[in-house]
Each structure stands twice: as C-alpha cells, then as structure tokens.
C-alpha positions as CSV (number, residue, x, y, z in Angstrom):
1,X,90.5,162.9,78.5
2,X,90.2,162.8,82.2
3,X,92.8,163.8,84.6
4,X,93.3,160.5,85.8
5,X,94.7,159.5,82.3
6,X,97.1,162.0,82.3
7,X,98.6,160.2,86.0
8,X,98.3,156.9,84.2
9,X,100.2,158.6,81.2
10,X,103.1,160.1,83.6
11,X,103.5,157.1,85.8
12,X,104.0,154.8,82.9
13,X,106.8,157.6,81.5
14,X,108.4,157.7,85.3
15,X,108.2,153.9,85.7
16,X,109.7,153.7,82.0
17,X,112.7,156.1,83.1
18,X,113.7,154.8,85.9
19,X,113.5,151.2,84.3
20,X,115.8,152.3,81.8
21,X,118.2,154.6,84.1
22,X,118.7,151.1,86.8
23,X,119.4,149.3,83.5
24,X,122.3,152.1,82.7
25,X,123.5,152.1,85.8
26,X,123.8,148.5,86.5
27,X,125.6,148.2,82.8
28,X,127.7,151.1,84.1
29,X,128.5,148.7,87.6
30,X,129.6,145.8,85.7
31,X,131.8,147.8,82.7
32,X,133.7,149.6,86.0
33,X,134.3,146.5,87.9
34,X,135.8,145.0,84.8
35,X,138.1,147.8,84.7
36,X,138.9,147.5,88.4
37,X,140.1,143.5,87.3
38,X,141.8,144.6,84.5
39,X,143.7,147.6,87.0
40,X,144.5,145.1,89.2
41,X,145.6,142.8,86.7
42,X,147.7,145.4,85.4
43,X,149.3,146.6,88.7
44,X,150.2,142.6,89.2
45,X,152.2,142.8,85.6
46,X,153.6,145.9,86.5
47,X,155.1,145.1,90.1
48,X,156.1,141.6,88.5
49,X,158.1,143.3,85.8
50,X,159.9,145.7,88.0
51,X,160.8,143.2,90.9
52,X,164.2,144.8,90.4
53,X,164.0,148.3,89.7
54,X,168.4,148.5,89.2
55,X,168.4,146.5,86.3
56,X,167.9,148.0,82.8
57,X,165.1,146.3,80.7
58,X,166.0,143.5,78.4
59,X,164.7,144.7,75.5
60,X,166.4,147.8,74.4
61,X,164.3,150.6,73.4
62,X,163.8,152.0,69.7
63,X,164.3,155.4,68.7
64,X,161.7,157.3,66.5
65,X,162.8,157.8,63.1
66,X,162.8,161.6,63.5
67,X,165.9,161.0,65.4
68,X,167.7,158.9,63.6
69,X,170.1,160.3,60.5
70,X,169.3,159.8,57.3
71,X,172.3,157.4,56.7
72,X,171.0,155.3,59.6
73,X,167.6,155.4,57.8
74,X,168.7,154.5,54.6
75,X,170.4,151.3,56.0
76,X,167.5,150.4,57.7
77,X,165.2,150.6,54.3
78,X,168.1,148.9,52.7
79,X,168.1,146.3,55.1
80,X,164.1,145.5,55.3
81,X,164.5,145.1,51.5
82,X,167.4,142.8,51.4
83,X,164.9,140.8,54.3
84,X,162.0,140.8,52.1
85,X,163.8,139.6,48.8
86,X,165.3,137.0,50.7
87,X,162.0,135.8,52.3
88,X,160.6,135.8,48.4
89,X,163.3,134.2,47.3
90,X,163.0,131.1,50.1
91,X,159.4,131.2,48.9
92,X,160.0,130.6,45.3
93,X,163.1,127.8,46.3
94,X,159.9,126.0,48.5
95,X,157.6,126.3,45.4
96,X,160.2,125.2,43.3
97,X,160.8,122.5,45.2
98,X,157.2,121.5,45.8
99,X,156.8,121.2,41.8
100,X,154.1,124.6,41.8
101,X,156.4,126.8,39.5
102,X,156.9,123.6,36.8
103,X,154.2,121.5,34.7
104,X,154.0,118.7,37.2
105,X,152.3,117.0,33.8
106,X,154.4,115.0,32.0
107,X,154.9,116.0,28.1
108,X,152.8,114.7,25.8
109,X,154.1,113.0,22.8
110,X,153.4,113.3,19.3
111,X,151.2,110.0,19.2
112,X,149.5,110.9,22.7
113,X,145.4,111.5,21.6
114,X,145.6,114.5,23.8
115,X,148.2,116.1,21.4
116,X,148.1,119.0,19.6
C-alpha cells in the first residue's frame, strides 16, 4: 500500500472521532441543561414550600418501623387488615348488588327444552 493510503486511512479514523466525540458532547449539552431546568424548577418548589420557615409542615412525618414498639406495630398490621377486609367486603356488597356473584339466568323449568 502506499503511504498516502495510510493518511487517507488515519484521516477518515480522526474525522470519524471527532464526529462522534461533538455528537457526545452536544448530547452531554442538552442532558445538563435539562438538569439546570429541572434545578431551577426544583429551587422554585422549594422556596414556594418554605415561604414561612416558623410554621411546622402540614403533613406530619412518619417514623420508621425500627422505632416503633412492637405493640404499636401490631396495631398497625391489625389495622391494614381490618382495612383490607373491609374494602373486600364493599367489593363483594357491589358485586352482589350488580347480580355477578348470582345466576342472573332465570331457572329453568321442568318443561323448558333446555332442561336437564
């Protein structure tokens, strides 16, 4: 091969890298100034929510269960299974009522052709 080639060869490799590094960077450009509207977006929630820094926060803050007694524990499972037999039990009254747990058919009788 001659040694012009081999210029050809690492010019095409150069152009090729530097193609693919401006491609990275501008990516790189646009993902940071997202981020830079999202911080600012942020900061804007943030100083909104703490427009008076005196007050406590409406919400009151949970405790982790490592924390918390056993008793206090306990009444919580106790309570989230009361909540969920109670939301299955308003689920079977709607299907009740909607006709889905019943024949919604009505009963044959002995001289129907369909009967058994």
């Amino acid at each position: 091969m001659p040694w012009w080639s081999w210029v050809l060869i690492w010019s095409g490799l150069a152009l090729v890298l530097l193609s693919v590094l401006v491609l990275f960077s501008v990516v790189l450009f646009r993902k940071l100034m997202t981020l830079g509207q999202a911080l600012g977006e942020l900061g804007d929630r943030v100083s909104i929510g703490s427009a008076h820094p005196g007050e406590a926060p409406a919400t009151a803050r949970s405790v982790p269960a490592i924390f918390q007694t056993r008793d206090r524990l306990a009444e919580v499972v106790a309570d989230r299974r009361f909540d969920r037999l109670l939301r299955r039990q308003l689920r079977r009254d709607r299907a009740i009522r909607r006709g889905k747990l019943f024949g919604t058919l009505p009963a044959l009788s002995k001289d129907s052709p369909h009967a058994q």
